[in-house]
GUTITOR-32573 format. One record per residue (C-alpha): z, y, x. Coordinates in steps of 0.02 Angstrom, whole numbers, plus 50000, padded with zeros to 5 digits. Layout:
<atoms>
ZYX ...
</atoms>
This chain:
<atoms>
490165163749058 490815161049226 492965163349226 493565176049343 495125168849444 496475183049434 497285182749617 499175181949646 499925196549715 501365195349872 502295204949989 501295220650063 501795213850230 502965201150299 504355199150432 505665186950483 507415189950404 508615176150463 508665165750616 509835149650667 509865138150782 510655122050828 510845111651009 511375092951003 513125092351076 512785081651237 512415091451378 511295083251507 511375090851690 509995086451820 511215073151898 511035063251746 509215062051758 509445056551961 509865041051920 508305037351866 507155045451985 507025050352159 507195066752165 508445081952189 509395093752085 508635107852209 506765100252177 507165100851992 507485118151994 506395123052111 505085116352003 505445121851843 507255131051821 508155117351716 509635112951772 510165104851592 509585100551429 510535094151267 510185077051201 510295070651013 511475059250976 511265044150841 511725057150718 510985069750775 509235065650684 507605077950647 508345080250474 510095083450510 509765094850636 508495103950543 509755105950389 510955117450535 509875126950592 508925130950410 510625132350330 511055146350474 509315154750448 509615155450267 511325163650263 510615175850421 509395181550306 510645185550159 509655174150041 510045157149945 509315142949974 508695140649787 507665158549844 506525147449984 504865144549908 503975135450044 504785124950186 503575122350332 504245111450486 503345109550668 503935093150755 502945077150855 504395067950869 504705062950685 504145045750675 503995041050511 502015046850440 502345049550289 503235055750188 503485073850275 505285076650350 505005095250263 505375088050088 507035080150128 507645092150237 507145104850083 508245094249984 509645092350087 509705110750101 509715110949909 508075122449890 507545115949736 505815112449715 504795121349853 503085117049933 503635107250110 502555101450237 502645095250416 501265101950547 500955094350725 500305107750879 501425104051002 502375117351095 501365132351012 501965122850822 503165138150815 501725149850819 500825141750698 501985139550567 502485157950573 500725162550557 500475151550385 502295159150319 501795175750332 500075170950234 501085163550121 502385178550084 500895189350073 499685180149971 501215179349866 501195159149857 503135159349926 504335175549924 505405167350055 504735151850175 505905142950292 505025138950462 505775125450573 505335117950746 506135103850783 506395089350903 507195074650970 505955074151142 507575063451226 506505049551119 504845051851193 505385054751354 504955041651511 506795041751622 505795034351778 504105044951746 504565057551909 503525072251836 504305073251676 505845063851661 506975079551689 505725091851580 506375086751393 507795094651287 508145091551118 508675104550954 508095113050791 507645132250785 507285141750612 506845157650550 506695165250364 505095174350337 505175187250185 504255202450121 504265217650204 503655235950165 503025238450351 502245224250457 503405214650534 502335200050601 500765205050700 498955196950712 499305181650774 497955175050938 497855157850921 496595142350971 496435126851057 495495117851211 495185101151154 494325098251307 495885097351390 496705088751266 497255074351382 498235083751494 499595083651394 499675067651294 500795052251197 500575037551337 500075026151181 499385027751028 500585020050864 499155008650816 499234998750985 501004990750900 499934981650773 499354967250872 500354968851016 502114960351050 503734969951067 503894963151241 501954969551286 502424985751280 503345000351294 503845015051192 502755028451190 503275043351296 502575060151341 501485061651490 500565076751558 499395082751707 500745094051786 499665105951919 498425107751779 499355113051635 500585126051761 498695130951798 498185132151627 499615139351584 499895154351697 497785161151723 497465157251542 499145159751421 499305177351522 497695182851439 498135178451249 499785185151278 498825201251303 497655200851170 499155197151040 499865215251122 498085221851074 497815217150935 499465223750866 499325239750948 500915237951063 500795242851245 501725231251364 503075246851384 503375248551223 504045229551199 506005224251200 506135209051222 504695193651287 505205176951208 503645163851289 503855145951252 505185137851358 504365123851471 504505132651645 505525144751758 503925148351847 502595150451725 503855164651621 503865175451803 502095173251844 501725178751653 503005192851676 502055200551836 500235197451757 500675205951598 501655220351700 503035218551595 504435232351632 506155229351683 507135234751541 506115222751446 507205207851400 506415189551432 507265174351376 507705161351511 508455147251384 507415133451468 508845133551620 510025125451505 508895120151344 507625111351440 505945109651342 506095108551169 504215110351113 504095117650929 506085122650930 506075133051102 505555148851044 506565154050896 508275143850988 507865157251150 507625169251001 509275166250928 510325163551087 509695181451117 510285188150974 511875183050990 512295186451177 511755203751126 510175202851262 509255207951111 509275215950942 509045217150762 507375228650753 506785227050931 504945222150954 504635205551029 502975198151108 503255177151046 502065163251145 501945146551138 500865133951219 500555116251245 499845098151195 498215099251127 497925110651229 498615125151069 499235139651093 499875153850971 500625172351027 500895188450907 502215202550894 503625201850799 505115212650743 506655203350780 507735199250624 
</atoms>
């Protein structure tokens, strides 16, 4: 006789109940990066809104700032830590491979014993990472899961490389996902173009270090096609961005608040006027003094908003991100 496997029962629905945030507490301005390139404070903006970004100190690390911005997600969402069953953490700048950064930042948090994982996609790792804690919550594996992005990008980032030396910020974002009676999280449009994959890339791979000598060469940074990915970007992101509003059965009036991934002035106001978004929708703008912060842009704009009072506890929010792979991830949210 063949066993029948009884299935756990979760949350009819889940939503996110906490956020928190934390920014490394040297500011960078544009000037900064100057010395390095030849450029201008005018092109920089110009070209992509950022007129600072925050930097990590040597303290500063992926765990510690993980454990501020968790802690302050935690205690937003009224819950303990011992109450966090899963802890999932979105970061490419964590360079140890093993073991996971999740499971000591879980224990540093003093969770207990909860599953805790790291995932790598890149400026849409947000996204993703929502989308497997709200599985989680409602296939009842996890009644609350901790999602952070996180990054120290100030590591992989090339000071004389003119295209991207002034893109990169670094900081932690977090957010509490927990059951909910009503959804709270919608369908979630996700994918990847692996064709492009290239555009935006590491300029070596870890392995090269094996035979080579110290002095041979240098550090890995981030590199990336810029024309093509801004291309990429605004005709193709718009689109998804859409069918996430579809697919949840939100109309682009009825939306609050528009929180895309933070890489560029310009891509967030072409996406604004393709999607028709109306002006007493709110849009966050946190890449003009974040910078880029890949996996942790999206729920730091998300928090920043919530506390300058530019959004709302209950307000419906369209969330995008986008980036290396090429991945991307978008889906409606109710704001905690």
């Amino acid at each position: 006789m063949t066993a029948k496997i009884k299935p756990r029962k979760g949350a009819p629905y889940a939503r996110i109940l906490g956020v928190g945030g934390y920014r490394p507490t040297q500011v960078v301005p544009n000037e900064e990066i100057l010395k390095h390139i030849d450029s201008s404070d005018e092109w920089i903006r110009s070209r992509s809104g950022i007129a600072t970004r925050h930097w990590a100190g040597p303290e500063e690390t992926v765990a510690a700032m993980s454990v501020e911005a968790g802690g302050k997600a935690i205690a937003d969402a009224g819950i303990t830590p011992e109450q966090i069953g899963a802890v999932i953490v979105s970061t490419v700048s964590h360079f140890k491979q093993t073991p996971a950064i999740a499971t000591e930042i879980a224990h540093l948090l003093g969770t207990g014993k909860p599953a805790a994982f790291d995932i790598s996609a890149g400026c849409a790792g947000f996204g993703y990472a929502l989308t497997l804690a709200k599985s989680l919550v409602v296939e009842g594996s996890a009644e609350h899961v901790l999602v952070i992005g996180v990054e120290r990008l100030s590591d992989l980032t090339d000071l004389k490389d003119r295209a991207t030396a002034f893109l990169f910020g670094d900081g932690a974002g977090a957010v509490v996902v927990g059951p909910s009676q009503e959804p709270g999280i919608g369908p979630t449009v996700w994918g990847s173009e692996g064709d492009k994959s290239e555009t935006i890339t590491q300029t070596l791979a870890w392995d090269v270090y094996r035979e080579a000598k110290a002095d041979e060469v240098r550090f890995p940074a981030i590199t990336q096609e810029g024309q093509a990915v801004f291309r990429w970007a605004v005709f193709e992101m718009a689109k998804v961005a859409q069918q996430a509003l579809d697919e949840a059965g939100v109309a682009a009036e009825d939306l609050d608040v528009f929180i895309p991934h933070q890489a560029n002035m310009r891509i967030i106001d072409s996406m604004i006027k393709t999607l028709k978004l109306p002006e007493h929708v709110a849009v966050a703008r946190d890449v003009e003094t974040t910078g880029n912060t890949s996996a942790a842009s999206i729920p730091l704009a998300m928090e920043r908003m919530l506390a300058t009072g530019q959004a709302k506890s209950g307000d419906t929010a369209l969330v995008i991100g986008f980036g290396a792979g090429l991945v991307y991830a978008a889906s409606v949210v109710t704001l905690p």
